[in-house]
Residue frames relative to the residue before (quaternion, step in Angstrom):
aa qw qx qy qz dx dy dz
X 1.0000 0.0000 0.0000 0.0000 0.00 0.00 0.00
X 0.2944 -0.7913 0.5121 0.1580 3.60 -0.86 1.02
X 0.2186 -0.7945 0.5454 0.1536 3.68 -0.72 1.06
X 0.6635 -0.4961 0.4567 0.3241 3.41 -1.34 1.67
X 0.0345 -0.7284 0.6463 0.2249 3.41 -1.40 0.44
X 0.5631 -0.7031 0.3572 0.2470 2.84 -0.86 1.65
X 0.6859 -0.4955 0.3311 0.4175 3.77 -1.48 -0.37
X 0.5595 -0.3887 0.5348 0.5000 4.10 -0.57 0.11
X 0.9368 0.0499 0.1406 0.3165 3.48 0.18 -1.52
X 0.1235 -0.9130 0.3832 0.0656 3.07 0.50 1.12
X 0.8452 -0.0015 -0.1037 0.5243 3.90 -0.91 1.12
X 0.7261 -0.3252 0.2620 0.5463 3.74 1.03 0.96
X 0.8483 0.3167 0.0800 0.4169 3.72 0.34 -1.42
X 0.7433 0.2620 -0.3671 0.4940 3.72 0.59 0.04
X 0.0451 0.7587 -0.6386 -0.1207 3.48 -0.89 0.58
X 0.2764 -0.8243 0.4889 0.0712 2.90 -0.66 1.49
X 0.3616 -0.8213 0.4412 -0.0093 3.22 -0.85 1.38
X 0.8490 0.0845 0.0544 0.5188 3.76 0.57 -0.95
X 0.2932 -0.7052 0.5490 0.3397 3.96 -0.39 0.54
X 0.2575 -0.7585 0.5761 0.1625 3.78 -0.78 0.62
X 0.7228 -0.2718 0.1924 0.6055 3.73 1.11 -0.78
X 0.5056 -0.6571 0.5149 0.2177 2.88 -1.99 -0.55
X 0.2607 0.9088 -0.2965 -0.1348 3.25 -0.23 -0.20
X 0.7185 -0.4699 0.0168 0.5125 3.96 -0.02 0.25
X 0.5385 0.5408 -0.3860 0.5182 3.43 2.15 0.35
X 0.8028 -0.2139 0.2355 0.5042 3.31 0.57 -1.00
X 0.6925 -0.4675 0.4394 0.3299 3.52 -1.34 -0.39
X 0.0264 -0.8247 0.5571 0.0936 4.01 -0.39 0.57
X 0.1249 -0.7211 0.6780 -0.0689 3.52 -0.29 0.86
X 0.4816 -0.6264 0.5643 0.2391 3.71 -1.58 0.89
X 0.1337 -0.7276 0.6702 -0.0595 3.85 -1.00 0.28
X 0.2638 -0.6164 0.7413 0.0300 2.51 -2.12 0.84
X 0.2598 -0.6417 0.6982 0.1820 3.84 -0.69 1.45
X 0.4734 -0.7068 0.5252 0.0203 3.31 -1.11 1.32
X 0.7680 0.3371 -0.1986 0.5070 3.03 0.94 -1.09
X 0.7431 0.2395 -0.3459 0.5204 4.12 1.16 0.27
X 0.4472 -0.7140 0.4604 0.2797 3.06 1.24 0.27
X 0.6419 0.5640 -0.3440 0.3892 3.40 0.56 1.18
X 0.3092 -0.8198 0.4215 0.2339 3.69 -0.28 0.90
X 0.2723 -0.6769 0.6802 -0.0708 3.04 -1.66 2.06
X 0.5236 -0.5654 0.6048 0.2009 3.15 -2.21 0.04
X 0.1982 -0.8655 0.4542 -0.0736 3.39 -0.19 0.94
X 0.1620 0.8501 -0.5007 -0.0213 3.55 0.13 1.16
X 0.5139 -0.6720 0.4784 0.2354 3.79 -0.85 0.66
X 0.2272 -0.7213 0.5874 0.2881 3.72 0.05 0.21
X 0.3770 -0.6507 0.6096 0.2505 3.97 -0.71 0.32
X 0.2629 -0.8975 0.3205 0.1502 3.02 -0.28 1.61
X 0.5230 0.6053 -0.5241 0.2923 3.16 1.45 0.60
X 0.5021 0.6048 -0.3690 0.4959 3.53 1.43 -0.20
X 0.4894 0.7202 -0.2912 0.3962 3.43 0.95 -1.26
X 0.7929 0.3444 -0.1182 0.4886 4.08 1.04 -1.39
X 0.6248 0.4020 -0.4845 0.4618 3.10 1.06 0.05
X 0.3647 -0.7437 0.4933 0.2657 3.31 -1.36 1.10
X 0.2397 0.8169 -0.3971 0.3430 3.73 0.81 0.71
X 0.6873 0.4582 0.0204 0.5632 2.54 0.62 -2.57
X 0.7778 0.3288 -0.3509 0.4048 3.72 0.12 -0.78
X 0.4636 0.6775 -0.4050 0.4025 3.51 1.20 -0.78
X 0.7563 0.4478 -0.2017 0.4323 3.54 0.86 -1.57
X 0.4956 0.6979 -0.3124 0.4121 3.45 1.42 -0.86
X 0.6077 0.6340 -0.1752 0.4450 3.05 0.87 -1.86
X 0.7298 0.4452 -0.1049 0.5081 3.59 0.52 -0.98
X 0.7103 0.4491 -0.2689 0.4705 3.63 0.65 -0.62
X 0.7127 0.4556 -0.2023 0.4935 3.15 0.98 -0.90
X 0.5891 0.5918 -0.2779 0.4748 3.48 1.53 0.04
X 0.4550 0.4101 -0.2270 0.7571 3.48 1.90 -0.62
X 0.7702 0.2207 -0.4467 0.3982 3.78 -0.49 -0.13
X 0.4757 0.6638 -0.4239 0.3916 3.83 1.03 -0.33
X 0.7514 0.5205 -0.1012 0.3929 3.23 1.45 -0.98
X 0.4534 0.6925 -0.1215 0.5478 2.97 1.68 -0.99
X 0.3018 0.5648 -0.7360 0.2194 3.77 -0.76 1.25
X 0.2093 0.5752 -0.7405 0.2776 2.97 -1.97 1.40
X 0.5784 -0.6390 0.3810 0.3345 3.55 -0.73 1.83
X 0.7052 0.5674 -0.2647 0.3328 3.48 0.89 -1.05
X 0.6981 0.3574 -0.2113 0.5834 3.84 1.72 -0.40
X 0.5384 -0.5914 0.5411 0.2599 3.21 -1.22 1.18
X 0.2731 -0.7888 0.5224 0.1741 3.23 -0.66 0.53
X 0.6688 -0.6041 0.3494 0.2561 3.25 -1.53 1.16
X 0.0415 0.8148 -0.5690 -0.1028 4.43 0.14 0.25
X 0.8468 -0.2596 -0.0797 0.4573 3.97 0.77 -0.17
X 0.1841 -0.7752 0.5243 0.3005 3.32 -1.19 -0.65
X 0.1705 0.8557 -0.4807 0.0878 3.72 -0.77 -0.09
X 0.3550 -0.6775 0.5715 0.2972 3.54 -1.02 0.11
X 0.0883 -0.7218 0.6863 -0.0113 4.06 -1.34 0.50
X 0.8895 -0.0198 0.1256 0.4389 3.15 -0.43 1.31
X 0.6753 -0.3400 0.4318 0.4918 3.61 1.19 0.56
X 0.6737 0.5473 -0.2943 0.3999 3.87 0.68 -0.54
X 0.2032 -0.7399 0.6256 0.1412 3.63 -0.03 0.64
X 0.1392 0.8223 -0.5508 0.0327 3.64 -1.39 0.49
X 0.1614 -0.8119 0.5463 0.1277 3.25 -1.03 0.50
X 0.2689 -0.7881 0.5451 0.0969 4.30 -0.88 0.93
X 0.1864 0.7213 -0.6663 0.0299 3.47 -0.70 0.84
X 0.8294 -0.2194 0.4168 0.3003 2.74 -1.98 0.05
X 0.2492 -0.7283 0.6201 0.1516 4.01 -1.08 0.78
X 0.0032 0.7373 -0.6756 0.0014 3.53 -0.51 0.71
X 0.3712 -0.7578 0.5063 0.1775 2.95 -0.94 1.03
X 0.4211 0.6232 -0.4636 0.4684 4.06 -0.61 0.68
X 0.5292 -0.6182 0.4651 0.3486 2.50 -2.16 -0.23
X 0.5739 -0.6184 0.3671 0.3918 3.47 -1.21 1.00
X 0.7307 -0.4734 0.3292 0.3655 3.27 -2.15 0.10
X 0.4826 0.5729 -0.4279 0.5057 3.51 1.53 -0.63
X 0.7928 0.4042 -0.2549 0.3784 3.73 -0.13 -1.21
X 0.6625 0.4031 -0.4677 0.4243 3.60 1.01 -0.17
X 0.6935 0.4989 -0.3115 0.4161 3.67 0.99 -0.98
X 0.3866 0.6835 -0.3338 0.5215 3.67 1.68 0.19
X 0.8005 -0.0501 -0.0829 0.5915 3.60 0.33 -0.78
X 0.6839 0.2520 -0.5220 0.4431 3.76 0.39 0.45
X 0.6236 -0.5124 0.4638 0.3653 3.79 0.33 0.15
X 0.7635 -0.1789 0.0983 0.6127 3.47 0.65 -1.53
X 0.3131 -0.6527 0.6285 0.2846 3.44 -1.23 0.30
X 0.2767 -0.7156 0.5495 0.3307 3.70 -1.24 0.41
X 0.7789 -0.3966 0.3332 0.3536 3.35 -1.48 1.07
X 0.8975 0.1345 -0.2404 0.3444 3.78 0.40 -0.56
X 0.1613 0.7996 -0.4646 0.3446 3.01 1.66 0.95
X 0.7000 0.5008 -0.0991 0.4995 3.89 1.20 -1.44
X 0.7050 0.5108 -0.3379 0.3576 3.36 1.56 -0.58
């Protein structure tokens, strides 16, 4: 199967720079927000998920609870939007290893490990 390559630049202002993974939503790739000059997480929604009005319905909603959501330990939500047919989502870069890669080789992480 052949993955879309995405734009250089995504909504005027992200240039995305590095793929970071995959996962059963889409593709996250690191970035640079041009316009603050500061470096974000891009995620691509998969735009076959992207048409179903379910999935976005539910999207819609999550991203309304993590908007809300602040704790040193979560990257925080900075936008969302669509380019070209391209759903997307902008957080916060933390540097480290992700929550996948820690619960990968330690099984579990403890709750104030993130704090």
């Amino acid at each position: 199967m052949r993955t879309e390559q995405p734009p250089t630049v995504l909504a005027g202002r992200y240039a995305l720079e590095l793929e970071l993974g995959t996962s059963g939503t889409g593709t996250s790739w690191s970035a640079t927000d041009t316009v603050l000059d500061r470096r974000v997480v891009v995620k691509l929604i998969s735009r076959e998920l992207a048409r179903q009005p379910a999935f976005a319905e539910r999207l819609d909603l999550e991203l309304r609870m993590v908007a809300l959501a602040s704790h040193r330990g979560l990257a925080r939500l900075l936008d969302t939007g669509k380019d070209d047919g391209i759903a997307f989502i902008v957080r916060e870069l933390v540097e480290g290893d992700s929550a996948r890669t820690l619960i990968a080789r330690d099984d579990n992480v403890p709750v104030d490990q993130g704090a």
